[in-house]
Phi, psi and omega in degrees: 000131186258157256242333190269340173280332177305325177286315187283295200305325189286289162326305138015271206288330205272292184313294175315336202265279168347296256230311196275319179330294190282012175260298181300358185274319183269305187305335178262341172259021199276348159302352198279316192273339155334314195291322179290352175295315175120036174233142178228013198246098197284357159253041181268287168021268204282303183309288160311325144324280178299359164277327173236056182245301191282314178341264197318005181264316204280325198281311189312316207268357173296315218243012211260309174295339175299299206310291201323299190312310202308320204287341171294324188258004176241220159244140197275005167271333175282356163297317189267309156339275180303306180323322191306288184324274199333298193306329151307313152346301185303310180284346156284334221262295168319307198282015180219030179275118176261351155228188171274348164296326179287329182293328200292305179327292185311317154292331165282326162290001170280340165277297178308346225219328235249235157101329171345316188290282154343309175286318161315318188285306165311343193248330133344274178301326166309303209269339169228143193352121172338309192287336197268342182315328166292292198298305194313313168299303164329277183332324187272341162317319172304274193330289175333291193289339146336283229282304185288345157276320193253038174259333177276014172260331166303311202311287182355301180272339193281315167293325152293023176238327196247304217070206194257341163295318166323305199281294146003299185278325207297302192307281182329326169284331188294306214286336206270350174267022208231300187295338192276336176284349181255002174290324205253317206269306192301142212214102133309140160279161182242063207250148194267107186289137211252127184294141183275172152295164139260121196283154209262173193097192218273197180301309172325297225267355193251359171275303158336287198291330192303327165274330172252025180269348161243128195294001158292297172291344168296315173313321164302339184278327199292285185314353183239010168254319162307337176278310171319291166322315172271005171286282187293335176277007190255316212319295176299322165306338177297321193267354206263351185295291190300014187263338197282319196251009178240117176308301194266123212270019178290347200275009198266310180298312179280353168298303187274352180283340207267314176286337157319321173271324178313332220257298173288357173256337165287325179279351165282330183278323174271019191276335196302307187269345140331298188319297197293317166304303164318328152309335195228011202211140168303116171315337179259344193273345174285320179294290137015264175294292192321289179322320199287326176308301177317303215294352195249351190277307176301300188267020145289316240258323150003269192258036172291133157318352164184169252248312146001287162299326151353308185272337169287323189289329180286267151018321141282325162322322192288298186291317168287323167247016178276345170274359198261296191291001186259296197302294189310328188280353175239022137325302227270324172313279191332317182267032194231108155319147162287340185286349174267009228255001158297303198296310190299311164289353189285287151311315155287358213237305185286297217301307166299349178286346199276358178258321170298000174235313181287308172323307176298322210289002186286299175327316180300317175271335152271349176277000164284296178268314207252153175304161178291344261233291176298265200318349188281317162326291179296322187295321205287351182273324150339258167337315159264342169289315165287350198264348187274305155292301177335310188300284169350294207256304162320311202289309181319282169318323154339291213277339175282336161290323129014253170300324147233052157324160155220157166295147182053077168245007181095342170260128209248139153093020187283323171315349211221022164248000000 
């Protein structure tokens, strides 16, 4: 690694960690500021909560693949710039929000608009090496899960102090001294991206076949839409499990906020070393045992004996599941020309989003017929069972692509997928 990809990755990682931080600051307090909005009615509330909780998923996954081509046919360093600005924008533009319909606007252009996590990953995966593809990924996968344990513990300690406009600029001047310096700092190569084919049919079919014409990155995508889902789908379900194993029930909020940080603090210290196995180990057979670890970590905590136990059991969860969505993206590189290799994360990133949105509201409807107890159960069986084809199967696909590769067909690292 050379002291300028070290400078560009440091930046990166930093930009990345900032962007989920300042998402994650807000998202456990947003019934608070629905209420500071002017709505007191709690299931206006709850409506509105749940509405710009999801906007940045729904808006991201519309707009993740246009940000990817561009940043393919243009530069991917000016890509994670603008993304940055925007997100800045946004969080100035949120700390002048007067109802709760503008917060709603805003969050979705904060999805729509943002896209940092993606534009970090493309530029990444452009700039570094074959063999670093794994470790790279881990790594910004680390970042992600920073940003996600300690961004609801600031909002925590910062709001009752600051409020929420205060905090909304505080973020917003950090990420923007943060863009101007990755304005100055940040280095592209001027290494020449290799044009993909175009596959014939119309525009549509032809971003669809670049990516799902090999059934090897399709399986992975299956599985990892299958994972989002039992992931994001444990969420709602989770305070009503835990509540079950806590006397007194005011305390069911500091339980799941204490296994929530156990859970992002197991996927931070491990993604790094997931990331480096996939650099030296088969990508499906890593996939695999990780899945079968989440999927049996979900279904203890189903039929734990006490309440105790939770926490190791989040806590394997944790650890298990920082290899599953890393693993599909550096499939999804590996198989990717450069001149596509924006578009193609982009797309897979809209494709995962479609289990992450679907899970909790599938839980809302299952939590109608079945105990938390049984959903917990199923998603963990879920969750291993995809990872159980992957295992089967990817490898199969490997070897047949492989075999029959020709040289310089643009795919790198097939052996080791």
């Amino acid at each position: 690694m050379t002291s300028a990809w070290k400078t560009n990755f440091r930046l990166l990682w930093v930009g990345h960690f900032l962007s989920v931080l300042s998402s994650m600051v807000i998202a456990p307090m947003l019934p608070f500021y629905v209420e500071q909005l002017g709505e007191d009615d709690p299931s206006s509330v709850l409506m509105w909560s749940g509405l710009c909780l999801v906007a940045p998923a729904v808006s991201a996954a519309m707009t993740a693949p246009l940000w990817g081509r561009l940043g393919d046919l243009s530069s991917r360093k000016w890509m994670v710039v603008r993304a940055l600005l925007a997100t800045v924008c946004v969080l100035a533009a949120m700390a002048w929000a007067a109802t709760p319909l503008q917060l709603l606007v805003l969050r979705f252009l904060q999805g729509a608009l943002g896209g940092v996590v993606d534009a970090v990953g493309a530029f990444a995966a452009s700039e570094a090496r074959p063999e670093e593809q794994g470790r790279v990924r881990g790594q910004l996968e680390g970042a992600l899960a920073a940003g996600s344990m300690l961004g609801p513990l600031l909002g925590g300690l910062f709001l009752g102090t600051v409020g929420f406009r205060s905090l909304f600029l505080l973020l917003g001047g950090v990420l923007l001294l943060w863009t101007l310096l990755c304005c100055l700092k940040l280095k592209e190569s001027r290494r020449e991206r290799p044009a993909a084919a175009k596959p014939a049919g119309g525009k549509g079919a032809r971003l669809w076949t670049s990516l799902l014409g090999d059934k090897r990155v399709i399986l992975y995508l299956s599985a990892g839409i299958v994972a989002n889902f039992a992931i994001y789908g444990l969420l709602p379900v989770q305070p009503l499990h835990v509540k079950q194993y806590v006397g007194d029930p005011s305390q069911t909020a500091l339980w799941v906020g204490m296994l929530q940080a156990v859970n992002w603090a197991s996927v931070w210290l491990s993604s790094g070393w997931w990331g480096r196995r996939n650099d030296a180990s088969p990508v499906n057979r890593n996939f695999m045992i990780a899945a079968a670890l989440c999927g049996a970590a979900v279904y203890m905590q189903a039929f734990a004996p006490g309440g105790v136990w939770l926490f190791p059991f989040r806590a394997l969860q944790g650890f298990a599941s920082s290899a599953l969505l890393q693993s599909v993206f550096v499939i999804v590189t590996r198989a990717s020309p450069g001149g596509q290799l924006g578009m193609r994360l982009g797309w897979t990133r809209s494709i995962l989003f479609t289990g992450q949105i679907a899970g909790p509201m599938a839980s809302g409807w299952l939590g109608a017929e079945l105990g938390s107890s049984a959903i917990l159960a199923l998603y963990g069986t879920m969750i291993a069972a995809g990872g159980l084809l992957v295992g089967l199967f990817a490898g199969a696909q490997a070897s047949a692509s492989s075999n029959g590769a020709h040289a310089g067909s643009g795919v790198s690292n097939i052996e080791r997928t």
